[in-house]
N, C-alpha and C positions, 0 to 999 in steps of 0.2 A: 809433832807430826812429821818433821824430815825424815824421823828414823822409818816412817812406813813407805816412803816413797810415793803419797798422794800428790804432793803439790805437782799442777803440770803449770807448762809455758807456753803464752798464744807467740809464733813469731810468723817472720814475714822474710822471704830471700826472694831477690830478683837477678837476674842473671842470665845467661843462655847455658843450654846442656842442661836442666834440670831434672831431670829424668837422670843421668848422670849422679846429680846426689842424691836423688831416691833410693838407687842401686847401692852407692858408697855407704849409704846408713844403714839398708838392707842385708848388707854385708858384714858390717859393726854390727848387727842384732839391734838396733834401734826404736824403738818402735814410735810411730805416728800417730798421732787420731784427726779426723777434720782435714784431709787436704783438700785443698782450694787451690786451682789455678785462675785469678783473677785477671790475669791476660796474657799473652806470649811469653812474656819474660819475668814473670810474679807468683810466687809459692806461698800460699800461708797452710798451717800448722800448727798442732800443738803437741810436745813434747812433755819430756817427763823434765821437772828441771834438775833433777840430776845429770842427764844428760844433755842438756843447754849449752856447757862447755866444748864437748867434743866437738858439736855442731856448730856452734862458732871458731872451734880452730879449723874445721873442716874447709868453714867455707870461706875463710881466709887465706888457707892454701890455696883452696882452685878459683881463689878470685869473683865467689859471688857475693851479694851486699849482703850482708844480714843483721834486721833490724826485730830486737826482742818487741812484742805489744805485752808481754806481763803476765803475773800469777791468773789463772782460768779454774774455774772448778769452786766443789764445796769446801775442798780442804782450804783453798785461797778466801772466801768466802767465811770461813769459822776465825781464819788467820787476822780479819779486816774486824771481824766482833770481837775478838779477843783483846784487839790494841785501841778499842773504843773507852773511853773516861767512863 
C-alpha cells in the first residue's frame, strides 16, 4: 500500500508565523487535508506520509515544534487488520 501513496499522517505544530508554513508547504506543492487551528499558536493536519519528512525538516529549520499523532485513514486502518493474529 506505500507504493500508492494512501497512507496519510495526523500531526500537530505549534509555533508563531504559521501561516508562514502554510505558504512554505504551498510552495513545496504539499498538500493538506483537515487543518485546524486549535489556538493562537497550534496547527493540526493531516499529510501524506510520504511527505512527513519534509515537514519535519521544515519545521525544524524555522523553529516550530512538531509532533506526529499517527497513520489516519482506511489505508491506516486495512494496515491495523492486516497485522491482527
Amino acid at each position: 500500500m506505500r507504493g500508492l501513496g494512501l497512507m496519510k499522517t495526523a500531526f500537530q505544530v505549534q509555533g508563531l508565523n504559521l501561516e508562514r508554513l502554510l505558504n512554505l508547504l504551498k510552495k513545496e506543492e504539499v498538500p493538506l487535508w483537515h487543518l485546524r487551528r486549535t489556538d493562537g499558536r497550534t496547527l493540526e493536519a493531516v499529510c501524506r506520509a510520504g511527505d512527513e519528512p519534509a515537514i519535519r525538516a521544515l519545521c525544524e529549520e524555522k523553529g516550530w515544534r512538531y509532533a506526529p499523532r499517527g497513520p489516519v485513514g482506511l489505508a491506516a486502518l486495512l494496515q491495523r487488520l492486516r497485522k491482527r493474529p
